[in-house]
C-alpha positions, 0 to 999 in steps of 0.5 A, spaced: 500 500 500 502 506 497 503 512 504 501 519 501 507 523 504 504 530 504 499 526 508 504 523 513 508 530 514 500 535 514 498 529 520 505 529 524 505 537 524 498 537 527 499 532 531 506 536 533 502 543 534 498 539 538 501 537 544 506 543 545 499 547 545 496 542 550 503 543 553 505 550 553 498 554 552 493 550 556 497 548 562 502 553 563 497 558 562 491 556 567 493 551 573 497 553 578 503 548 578 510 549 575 508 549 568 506 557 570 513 559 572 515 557 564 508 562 561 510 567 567 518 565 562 515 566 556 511 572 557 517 575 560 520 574 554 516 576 549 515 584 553 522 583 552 522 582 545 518 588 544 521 592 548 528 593 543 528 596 537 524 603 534 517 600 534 510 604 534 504 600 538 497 603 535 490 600 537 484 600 534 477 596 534 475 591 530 468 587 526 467 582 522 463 576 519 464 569 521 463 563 517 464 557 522 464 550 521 466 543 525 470 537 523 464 532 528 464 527 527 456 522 530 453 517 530 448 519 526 453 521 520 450 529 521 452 532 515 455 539 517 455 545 513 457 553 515 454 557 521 454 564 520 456 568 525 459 575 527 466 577 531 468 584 536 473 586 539 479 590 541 486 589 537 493 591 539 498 592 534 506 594 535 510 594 530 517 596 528 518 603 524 518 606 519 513 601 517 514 601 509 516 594 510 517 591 516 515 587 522 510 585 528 505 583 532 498 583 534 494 581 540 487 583 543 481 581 546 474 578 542 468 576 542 466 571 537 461 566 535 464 559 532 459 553 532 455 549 525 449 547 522 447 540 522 443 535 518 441 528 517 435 528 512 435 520 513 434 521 520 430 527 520 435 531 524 436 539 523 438 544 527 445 548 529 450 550 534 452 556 537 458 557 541 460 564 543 468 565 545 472 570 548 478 569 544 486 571 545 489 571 538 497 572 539 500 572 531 506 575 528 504 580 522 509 582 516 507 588 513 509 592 506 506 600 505 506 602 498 505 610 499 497 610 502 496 602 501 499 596 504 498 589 504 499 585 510 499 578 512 499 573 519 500 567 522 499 565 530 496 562 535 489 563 539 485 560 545 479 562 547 474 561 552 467 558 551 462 563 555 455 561 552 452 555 548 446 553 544 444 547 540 438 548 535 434 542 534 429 542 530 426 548 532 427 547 540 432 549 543 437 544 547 441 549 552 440 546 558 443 540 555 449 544 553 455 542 558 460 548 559 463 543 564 470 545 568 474 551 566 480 547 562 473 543 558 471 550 556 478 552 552 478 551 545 486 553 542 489 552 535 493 557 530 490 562 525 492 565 518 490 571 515 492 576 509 489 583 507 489 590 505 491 596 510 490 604 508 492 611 510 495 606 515 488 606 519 483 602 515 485 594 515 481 589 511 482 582 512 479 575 511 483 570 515 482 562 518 482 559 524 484 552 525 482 549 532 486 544 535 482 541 541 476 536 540 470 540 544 466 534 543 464 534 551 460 540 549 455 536 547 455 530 551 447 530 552 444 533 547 442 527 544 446 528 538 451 522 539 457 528 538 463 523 539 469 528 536 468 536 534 474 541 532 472 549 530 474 550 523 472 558 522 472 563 515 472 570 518 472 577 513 473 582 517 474 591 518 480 594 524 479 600 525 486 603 527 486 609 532 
């Protein structure tokens, strides 16, 4: 049997991402042991990192429109479709000067709406699910100006924290159903990647793609669904408008 490569090596990176995500983001982060001193290290480094060299930081408040999805998997065999949905929030920007060609990094704190559609003609099953998040991207952002107009792209890393949830079946709402469950269930992480245009150096449009890394399936645990793994997917056009 012939082993498709580019295969192999796409499943080996996720799989590496992964387990440093789980690792480093998640328990260094949010418990209280040890791995907090390495985030505490981490983070100290990065101030470090930003503090060096001639750099301008700039903030501004940014809107968009979702297109979420999940990879999910069911008993029933649900046929997922996209969940439109809509993002807000507050965006730091720092990024080295003089900005004609150059490099940065991007953080801030957004609400944004993930979930999926959902279908099983055979079993007459319809509906959707509805994820509500604050999310902490963290990305490195190369940018390139042309007098009025630049373009930019970027790639990162995010984890978000699920604050509300519904599911949508056949008309009723299964909210109760829906188990947010302990502090560490309700994180969702992965990486991000995006491109755009920027002018008069205020005015940014984008389009960019999360990928999650996380099976969130516990969220669904007794809605009937028979949900046994779910990892957010997420087409976002978005507006920043920089101050």
């Amino acid at each position: 049997m012939k082993t498709n490569a580019n295969g192999r090596h796409g499943d080996s990176f996720r799989f590496l991402v992964k387990g440093w995500m789980n690792c480093v983001f998640i328990k260094a982060l949010f418990s209280t042991d040890g791995h907090s001193v390495t985030a505490n290290r981490i983070f100290l480094l990065c101030l470090c990192l930003l503090s060096v060299g001639n750099m301008q930081a700039k903030v501004g408040v940014r809107v968009g429109l979702n297109f979420a999805t999940q990879q999910l998997k069911s008993d029933y065999g649900l046929e997922v479709t996209e969940l439109t949905g809509f993002q807000i929030g507050g965006v730091y920007q720092y990024a080295y000067i003089p900005r004609r060609i150059g490099v940065g990094c991007e953080t801030g704190v957004l609400f944004t709406q993930r979930g999926c559609v959902f279908a099983n003609e055979a079993e007459l099953i319809k509906g959707y699910n509805e994820l509500n998040y604050a999310e902490l991207p963290l990305n490195l952002r190369f940018l390139a100006t042309f007098g009025p107009v630049g373009v930019y792209a970027y790639a990162g890393l995010y984890g978000s924290c699920l604050l509300q949830a519904k599911s949508i079946r056949d008309g009723e709402s299964e909210d109760a159903k829906l188990q947010l469950g302990t502090f560490e269930e309700r994180l969702d992480y992965g990486y991000s990647a995006g491109a755009g245009i920027e002018v008069l150096q205020r005015f940014q449009l984008g389009v960019s793609w999360n990928d999650g890394l996380k099976d969130i399936a516990t969220v669904y645990k007794d809605t009937g669904l028979k949900v046994t793994s779910a990892e957010n997917r997420m087409l976002s056009v978005n507006l920043l408008l920089l101050f």
